[in-house]
C-alpha positions as CSV (number, residue, x, y, z in Angstrom):
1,X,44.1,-26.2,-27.8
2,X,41.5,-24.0,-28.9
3,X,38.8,-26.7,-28.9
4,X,35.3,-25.8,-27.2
5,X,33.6,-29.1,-25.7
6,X,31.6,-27.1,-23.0
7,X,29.7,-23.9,-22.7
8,X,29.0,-22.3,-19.5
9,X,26.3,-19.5,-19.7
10,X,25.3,-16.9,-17.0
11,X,21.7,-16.4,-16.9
12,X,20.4,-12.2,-16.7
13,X,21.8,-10.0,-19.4
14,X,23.3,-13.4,-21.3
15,X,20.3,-15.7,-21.3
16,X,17.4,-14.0,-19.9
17,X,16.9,-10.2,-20.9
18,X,16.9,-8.3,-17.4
19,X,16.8,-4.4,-16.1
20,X,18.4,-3.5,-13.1
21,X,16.1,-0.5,-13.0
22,X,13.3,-1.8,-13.1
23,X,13.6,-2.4,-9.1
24,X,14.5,1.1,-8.4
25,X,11.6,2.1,-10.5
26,X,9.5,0.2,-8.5
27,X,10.5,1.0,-5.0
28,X,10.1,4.5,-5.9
29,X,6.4,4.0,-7.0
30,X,5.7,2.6,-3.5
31,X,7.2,6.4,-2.2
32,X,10.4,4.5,-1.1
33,X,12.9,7.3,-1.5
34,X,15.7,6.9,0.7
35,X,17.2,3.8,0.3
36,X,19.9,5.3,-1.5
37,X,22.2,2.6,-3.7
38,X,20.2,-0.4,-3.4
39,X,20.6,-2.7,-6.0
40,X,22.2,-2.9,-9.6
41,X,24.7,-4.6,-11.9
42,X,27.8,-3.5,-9.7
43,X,26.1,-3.1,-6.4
44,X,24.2,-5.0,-4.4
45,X,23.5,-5.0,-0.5
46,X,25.1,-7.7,2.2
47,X,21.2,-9.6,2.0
48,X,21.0,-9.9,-0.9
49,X,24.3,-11.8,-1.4
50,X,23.1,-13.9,1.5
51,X,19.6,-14.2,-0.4
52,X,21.1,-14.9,-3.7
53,X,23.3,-17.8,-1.5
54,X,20.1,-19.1,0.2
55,X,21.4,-18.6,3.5
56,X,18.4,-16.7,4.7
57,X,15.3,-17.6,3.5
58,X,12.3,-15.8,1.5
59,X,10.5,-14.7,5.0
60,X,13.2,-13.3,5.9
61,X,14.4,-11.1,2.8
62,X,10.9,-10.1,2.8
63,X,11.4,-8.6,6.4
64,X,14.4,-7.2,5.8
65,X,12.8,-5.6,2.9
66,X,9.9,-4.0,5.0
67,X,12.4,-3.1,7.8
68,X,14.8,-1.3,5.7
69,X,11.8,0.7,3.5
70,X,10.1,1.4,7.1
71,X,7.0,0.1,5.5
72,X,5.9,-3.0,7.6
73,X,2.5,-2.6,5.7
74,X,4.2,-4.2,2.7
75,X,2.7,-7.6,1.6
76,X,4.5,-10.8,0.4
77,X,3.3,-10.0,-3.2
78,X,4.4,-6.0,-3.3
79,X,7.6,-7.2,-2.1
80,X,7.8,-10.2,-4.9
81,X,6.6,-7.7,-7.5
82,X,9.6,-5.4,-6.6
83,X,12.0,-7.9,-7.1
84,X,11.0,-9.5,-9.6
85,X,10.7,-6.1,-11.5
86,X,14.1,-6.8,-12.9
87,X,12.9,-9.9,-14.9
88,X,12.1,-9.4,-18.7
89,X,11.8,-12.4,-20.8
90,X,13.8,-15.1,-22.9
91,X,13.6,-14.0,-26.9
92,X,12.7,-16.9,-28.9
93,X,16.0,-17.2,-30.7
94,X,17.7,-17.7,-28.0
95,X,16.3,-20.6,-26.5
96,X,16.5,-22.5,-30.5
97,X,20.1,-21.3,-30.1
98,X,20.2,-23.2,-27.0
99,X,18.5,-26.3,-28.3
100,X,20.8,-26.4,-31.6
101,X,23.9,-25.4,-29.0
102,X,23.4,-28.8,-26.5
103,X,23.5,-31.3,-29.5
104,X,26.8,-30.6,-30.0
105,X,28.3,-28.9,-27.0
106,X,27.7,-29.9,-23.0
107,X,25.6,-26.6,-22.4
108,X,25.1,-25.6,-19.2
109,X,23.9,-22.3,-16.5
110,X,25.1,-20.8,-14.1
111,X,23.5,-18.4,-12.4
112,X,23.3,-15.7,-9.5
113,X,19.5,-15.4,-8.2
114,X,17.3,-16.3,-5.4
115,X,14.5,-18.2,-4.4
116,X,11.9,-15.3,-5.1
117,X,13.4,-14.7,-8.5
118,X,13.8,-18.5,-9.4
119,X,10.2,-19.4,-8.8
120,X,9.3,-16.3,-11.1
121,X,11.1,-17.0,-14.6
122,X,11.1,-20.6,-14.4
123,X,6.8,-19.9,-14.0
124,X,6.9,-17.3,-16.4
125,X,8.9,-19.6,-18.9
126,X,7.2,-22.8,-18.8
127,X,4.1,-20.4,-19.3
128,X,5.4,-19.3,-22.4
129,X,7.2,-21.8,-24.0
130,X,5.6,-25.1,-22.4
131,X,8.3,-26.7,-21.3
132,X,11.0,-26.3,-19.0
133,X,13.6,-24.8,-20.8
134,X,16.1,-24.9,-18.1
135,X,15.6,-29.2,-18.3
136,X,16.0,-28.8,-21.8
137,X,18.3,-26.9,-22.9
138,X,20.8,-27.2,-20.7
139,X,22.6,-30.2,-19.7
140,X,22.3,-28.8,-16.3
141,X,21.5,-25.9,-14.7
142,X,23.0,-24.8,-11.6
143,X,21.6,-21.7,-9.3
144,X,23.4,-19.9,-6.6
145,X,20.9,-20.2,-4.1
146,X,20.6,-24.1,-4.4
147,X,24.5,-24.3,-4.4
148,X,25.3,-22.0,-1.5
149,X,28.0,-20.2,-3.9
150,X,27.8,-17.1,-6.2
151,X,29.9,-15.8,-8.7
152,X,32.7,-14.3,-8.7
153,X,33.9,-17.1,-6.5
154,X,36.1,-20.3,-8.0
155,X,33.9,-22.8,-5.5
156,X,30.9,-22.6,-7.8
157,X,32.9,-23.5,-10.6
158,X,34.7,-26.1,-8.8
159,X,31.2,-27.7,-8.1
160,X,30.3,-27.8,-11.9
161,X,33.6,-28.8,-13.1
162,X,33.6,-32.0,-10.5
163,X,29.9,-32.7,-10.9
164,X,30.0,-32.8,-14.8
165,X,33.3,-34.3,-15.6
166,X,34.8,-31.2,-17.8
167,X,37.4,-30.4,-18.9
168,X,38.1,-27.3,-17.7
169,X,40.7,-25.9,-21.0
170,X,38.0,-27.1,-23.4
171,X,35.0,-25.3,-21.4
172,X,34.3,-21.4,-22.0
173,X,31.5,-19.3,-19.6
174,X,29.9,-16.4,-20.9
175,X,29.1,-13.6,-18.7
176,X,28.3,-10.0,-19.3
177,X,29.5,-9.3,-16.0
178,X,33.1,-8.9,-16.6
179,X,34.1,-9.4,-12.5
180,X,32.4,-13.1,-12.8
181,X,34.6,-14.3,-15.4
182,X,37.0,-14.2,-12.4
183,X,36.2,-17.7,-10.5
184,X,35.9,-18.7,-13.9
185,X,39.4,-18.5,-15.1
186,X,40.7,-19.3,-11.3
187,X,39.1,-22.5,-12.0
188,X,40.9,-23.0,-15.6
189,X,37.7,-22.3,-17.2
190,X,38.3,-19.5,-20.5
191,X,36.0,-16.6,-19.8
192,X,34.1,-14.6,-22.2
193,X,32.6,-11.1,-21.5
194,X,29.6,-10.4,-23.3
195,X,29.8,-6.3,-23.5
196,X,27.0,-6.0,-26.0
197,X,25.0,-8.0,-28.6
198,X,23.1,-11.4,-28.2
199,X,24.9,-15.0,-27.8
200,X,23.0,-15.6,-30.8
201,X,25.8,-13.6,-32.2
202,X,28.5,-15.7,-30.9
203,X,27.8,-18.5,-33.1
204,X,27.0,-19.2,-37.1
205,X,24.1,-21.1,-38.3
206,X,26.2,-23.8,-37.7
207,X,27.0,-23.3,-34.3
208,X,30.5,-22.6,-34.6
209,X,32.0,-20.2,-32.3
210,X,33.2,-16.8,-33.2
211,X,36.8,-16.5,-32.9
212,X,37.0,-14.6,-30.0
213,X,35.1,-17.2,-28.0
214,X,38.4,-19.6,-28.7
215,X,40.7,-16.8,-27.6
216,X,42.7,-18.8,-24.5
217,X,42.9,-17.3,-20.7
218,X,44.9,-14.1,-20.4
């Protein structure tokens, strides 16, 4: 069956326009030179996954921030302006994409991030579009730090599969990180990688899928 009842979409580089850069850029205007391979799509360090979980708290990652630049000086705010650096914005089209997408599909997030990051874009969003647009235009939205699970692993998928009642052969999650698609298909779920473009690509005006979108698990 090559049927689509449920989309699944991953939040930075699919949803939300991010720049893994960004943070080193801004480390190194603080003079922080020898952290070395930090943090970026393919990388990042044994806190953060435990950040991006929440099983250490904001006080904490903030410490282990100031401990590990040797700059104790460092205040809550210069820290949250460094990670946050990677945060861009949500194009316009998208979020009508979205809006058009949940009236005929269950629409849904999933998302790697942290508490630091979270309380930034969903600010920044409401700020800009004056509502929340993770309420509405998703059916639900679920973030790793609230779940205790990040992607690539199949329990986060689990979780949304149980929770929402789908049907995991007729549900597809979109991801431009192509390891994450991993739990995904575990679970039974199809997995797209988006390499390039928009997901405003992915569908017509009518919001039909492309055809690749219906390709089944390989």
């Amino acid at each position: 069956m090559n049927t689509i009842k449920n989309i699944i979409f991953d939040l930075g580089g699919v949803v939300y326009d991010i720049r893994y850069e960004n943070v080193v850029e801004a480390i190194a205007r603080r003079g922080i030179t020898h952290l070395g391979q930090f943090y970026s799509k393919d990388f990042q360090t044994h806190e953060m996954d435990l950040f991006e979980k929440g099983l250490i708290t904001v006080e904490e990652y903030r410490d282990y921030i100031r401990r590990v630049a040797r700059l104790p000086e460092l205040s809550d705010s210069e820290i949250d302006d460094i990670v946050n650096a990677i945060l861009i914005d949500i194009p316009r089209e998208r979020v009508e994409l979205l809006l058009r997408l949940k009236k005929r599909y269950g629409v849904y997030l999933f998302s790697n991030t942290n508490q630091i990051n979270y309380d930034c874009f969903t600010h920044r969003m409401k700020e800009k579009y004056g509502f929340d647009i993770f309420a509405e235009c998703f059916h639900a939205a679920y973030f790793s730090h609230q779940m205790h699970c990040r992607k690539p692993a199949k329990e986060g998928f689990d979780i949304i599969i149980r929770e929402q009642h789908l049907e995991p052969s007729a549900t597809v999650f979109i991801d431009d990180i192509e390891k994450n698609l991993e739990g995904a298909r575990a679970a039974g779920i199809r997995g797209y990688h988006l390499s390039q473009g928009s997901i405003v690509d992915l569908f017509d005006s009518q919001g039909n899928p492309i055809p690749s979108l219906l390709t089944p698990n390989t």
